[in-house]
C-alpha positions as CSV (number, residue, x, y, z in Angstrom):
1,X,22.7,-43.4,-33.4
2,X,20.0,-42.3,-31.0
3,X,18.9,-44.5,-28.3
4,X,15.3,-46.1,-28.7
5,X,14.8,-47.7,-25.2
6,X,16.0,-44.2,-23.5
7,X,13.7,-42.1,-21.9
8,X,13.1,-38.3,-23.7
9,X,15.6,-35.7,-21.7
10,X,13.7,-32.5,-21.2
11,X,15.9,-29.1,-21.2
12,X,16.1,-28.2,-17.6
13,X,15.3,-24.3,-17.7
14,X,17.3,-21.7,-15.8
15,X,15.7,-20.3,-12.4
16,X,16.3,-17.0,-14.5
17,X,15.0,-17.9,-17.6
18,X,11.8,-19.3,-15.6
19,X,11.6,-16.1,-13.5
20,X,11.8,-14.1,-16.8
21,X,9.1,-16.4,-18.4
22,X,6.5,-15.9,-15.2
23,X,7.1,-12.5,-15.8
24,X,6.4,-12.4,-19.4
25,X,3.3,-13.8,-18.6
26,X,2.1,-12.3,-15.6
27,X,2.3,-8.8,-17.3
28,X,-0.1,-10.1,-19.8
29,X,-2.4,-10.8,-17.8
30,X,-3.0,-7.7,-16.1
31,X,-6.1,-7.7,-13.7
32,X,-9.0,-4.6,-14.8
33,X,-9.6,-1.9,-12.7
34,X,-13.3,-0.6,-12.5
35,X,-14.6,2.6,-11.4
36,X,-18.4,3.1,-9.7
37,X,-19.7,6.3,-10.2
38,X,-23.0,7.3,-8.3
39,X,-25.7,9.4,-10.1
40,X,-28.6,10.8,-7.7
41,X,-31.9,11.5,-9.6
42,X,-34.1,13.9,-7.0
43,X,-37.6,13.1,-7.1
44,X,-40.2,14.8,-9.5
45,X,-42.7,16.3,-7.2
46,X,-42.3,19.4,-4.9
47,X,-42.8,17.5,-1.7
48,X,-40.1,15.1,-2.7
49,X,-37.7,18.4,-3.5
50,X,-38.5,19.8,0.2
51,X,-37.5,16.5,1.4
52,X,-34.2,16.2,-0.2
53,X,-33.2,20.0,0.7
54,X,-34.3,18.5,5.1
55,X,-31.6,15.6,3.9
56,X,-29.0,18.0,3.0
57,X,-29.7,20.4,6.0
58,X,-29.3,17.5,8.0
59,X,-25.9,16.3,6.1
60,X,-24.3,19.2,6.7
61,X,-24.6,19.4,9.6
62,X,-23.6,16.1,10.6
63,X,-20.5,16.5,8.3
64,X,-20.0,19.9,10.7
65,X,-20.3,18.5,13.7
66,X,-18.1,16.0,12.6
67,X,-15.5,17.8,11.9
68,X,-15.4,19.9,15.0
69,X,-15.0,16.3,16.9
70,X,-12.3,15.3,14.7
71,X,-10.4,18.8,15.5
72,X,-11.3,18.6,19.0
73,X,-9.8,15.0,19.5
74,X,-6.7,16.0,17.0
75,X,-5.9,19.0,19.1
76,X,-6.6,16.5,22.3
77,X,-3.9,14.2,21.0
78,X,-0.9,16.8,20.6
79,X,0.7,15.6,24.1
80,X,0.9,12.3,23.0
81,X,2.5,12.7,19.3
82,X,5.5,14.7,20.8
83,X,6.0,11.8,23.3
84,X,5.4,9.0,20.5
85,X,7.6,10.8,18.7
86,X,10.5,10.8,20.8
87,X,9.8,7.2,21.8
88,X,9.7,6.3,17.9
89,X,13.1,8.1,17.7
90,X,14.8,5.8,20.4
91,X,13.5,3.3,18.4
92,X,15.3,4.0,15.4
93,X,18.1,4.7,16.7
94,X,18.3,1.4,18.2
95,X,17.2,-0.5,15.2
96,X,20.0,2.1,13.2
97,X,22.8,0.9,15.4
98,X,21.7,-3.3,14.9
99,X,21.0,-2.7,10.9
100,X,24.8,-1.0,11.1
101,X,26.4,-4.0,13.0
102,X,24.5,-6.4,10.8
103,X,25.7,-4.9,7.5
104,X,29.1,-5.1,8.6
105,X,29.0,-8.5,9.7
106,X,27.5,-8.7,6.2
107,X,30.6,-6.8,4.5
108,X,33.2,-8.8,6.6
109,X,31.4,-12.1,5.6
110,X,31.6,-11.0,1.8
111,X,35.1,-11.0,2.0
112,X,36.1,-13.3,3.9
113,X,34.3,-15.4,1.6
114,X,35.6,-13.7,-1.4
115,X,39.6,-14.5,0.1
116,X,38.6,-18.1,0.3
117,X,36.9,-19.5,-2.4
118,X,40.2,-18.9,-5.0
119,X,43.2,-21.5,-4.7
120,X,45.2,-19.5,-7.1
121,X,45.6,-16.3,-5.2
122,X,43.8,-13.4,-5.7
123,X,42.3,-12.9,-8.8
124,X,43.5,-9.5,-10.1
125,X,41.0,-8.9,-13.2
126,X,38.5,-9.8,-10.8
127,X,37.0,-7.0,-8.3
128,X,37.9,-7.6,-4.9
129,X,34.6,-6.2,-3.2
130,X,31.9,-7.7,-4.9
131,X,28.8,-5.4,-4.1
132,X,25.8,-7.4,-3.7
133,X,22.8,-5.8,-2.2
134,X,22.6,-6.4,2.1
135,X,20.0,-8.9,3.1
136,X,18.7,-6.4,5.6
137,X,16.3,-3.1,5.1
138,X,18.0,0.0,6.4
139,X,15.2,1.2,8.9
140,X,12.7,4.0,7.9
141,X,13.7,7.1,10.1
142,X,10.1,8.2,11.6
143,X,8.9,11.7,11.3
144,X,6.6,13.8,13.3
145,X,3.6,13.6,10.6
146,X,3.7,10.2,10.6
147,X,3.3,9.8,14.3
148,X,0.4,11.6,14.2
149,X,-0.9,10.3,11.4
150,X,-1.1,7.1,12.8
151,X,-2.2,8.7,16.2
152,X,-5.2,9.6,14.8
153,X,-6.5,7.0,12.6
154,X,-6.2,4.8,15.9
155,X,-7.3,7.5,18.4
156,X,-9.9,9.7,16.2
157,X,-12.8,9.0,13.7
158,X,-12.9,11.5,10.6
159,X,-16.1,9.6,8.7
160,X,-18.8,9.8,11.0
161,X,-21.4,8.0,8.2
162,X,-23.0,11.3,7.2
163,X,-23.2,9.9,3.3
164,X,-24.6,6.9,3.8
165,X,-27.4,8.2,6.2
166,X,-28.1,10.6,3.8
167,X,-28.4,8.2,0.9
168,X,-30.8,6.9,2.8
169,X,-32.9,10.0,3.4
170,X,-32.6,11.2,-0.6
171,X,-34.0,7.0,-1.5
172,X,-37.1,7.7,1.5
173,X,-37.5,10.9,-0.1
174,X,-38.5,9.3,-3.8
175,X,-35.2,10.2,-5.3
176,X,-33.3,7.2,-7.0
177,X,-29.5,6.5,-6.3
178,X,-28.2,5.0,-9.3
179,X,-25.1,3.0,-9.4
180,X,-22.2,2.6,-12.1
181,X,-19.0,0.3,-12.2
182,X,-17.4,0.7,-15.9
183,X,-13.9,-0.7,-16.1
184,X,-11.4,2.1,-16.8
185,X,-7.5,0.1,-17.5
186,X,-6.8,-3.3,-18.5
187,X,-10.4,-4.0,-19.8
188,X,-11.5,-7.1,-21.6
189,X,-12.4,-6.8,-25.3
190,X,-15.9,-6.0,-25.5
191,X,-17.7,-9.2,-27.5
């Protein structure tokens, strides 16, 4: 006979079971992703026209100069990547050797922990090296590229805000910038 004056047991759910549920309904709820296309509508008259080809003289060349900078302080920077570089190796080979003695502490504590939690002896149906993953991230092995990669994004400036100016040239000219976001994945039903 069920108790009356009891209080209602809920089931207590599994962390797994719970994990697998948040899951479930986080990948239902995936998030849109939009897209904004520009469209640029050059003005009507010919004066307008004659205006937007002195923007476009003048992008180019900003987008050439530019680029001559960027080369000049990439080539500037060649020095420093081959002495980053062999820095960044001395790292890694440092971090290597501690990620090596920490997975072998790792290993030793495994079985050492796997001798001593059966009482019965050693449980031969049972493997004796349980392989769980290390608690530890091997360490990412730099390359050359990378180095100067990150050389110059810190060191060098490739946008030098030649589309923006001339956006603003092509609007003072009479053209129109127009401006679309339309979602492209995950997109809300349309009401």
């Amino acid at each position: 006979m069920p108790c009356m004056d009891c209080p209602m047991r809920l089931p207590v759910l599994s962390p797994f079971f719970a994990a697998l549920a948040l899951f479930a309904v986080m990948a239902g709820c995936a998030t849109p992703q939009y897209q904004t296309t520009v469209r640029m509508i050059p003005p009507a008259d010919a004066q307008g026209r004659a205006c937007v080809q002195d923007c476009e003289a003048k992008k180019a060349a900003c987008q050439s100069a530019c680029q001559t900078r960027f080369k000049a302080c990439s080539n500037a920077l060649e020095p420093q990547v081959e002495a980053r570089y062999a820095d960044a190796l001395k790292q890694y080979e440092l971090e290597l050797r501690q990620y090596a003695a920490a997975l072998r502490h790792y290993e030793m504590q495994l079985r050492f922990d796997w001798l001593h939690s059966y009482p019965f002896g050693h449980p031969y149906w049972w493997d004796p090296w349980p392989s769980f993953p290390p608690p530890y991230r091997e360490p990412a092995m730099p390359t050359r590229e990378g180095v100067r990669a990150q050389l110059l994004k810190s060191n060098c400036q490739e946008d030098c805000g030649c589309l923006p100016a001339y956006d603003a040239c092509f609007v003072g000219c009479g053209g129109q910038r127009m401006s679309e976001t339309v979602c492209v994945k995950n997109c809300p039903p349309e009401k």
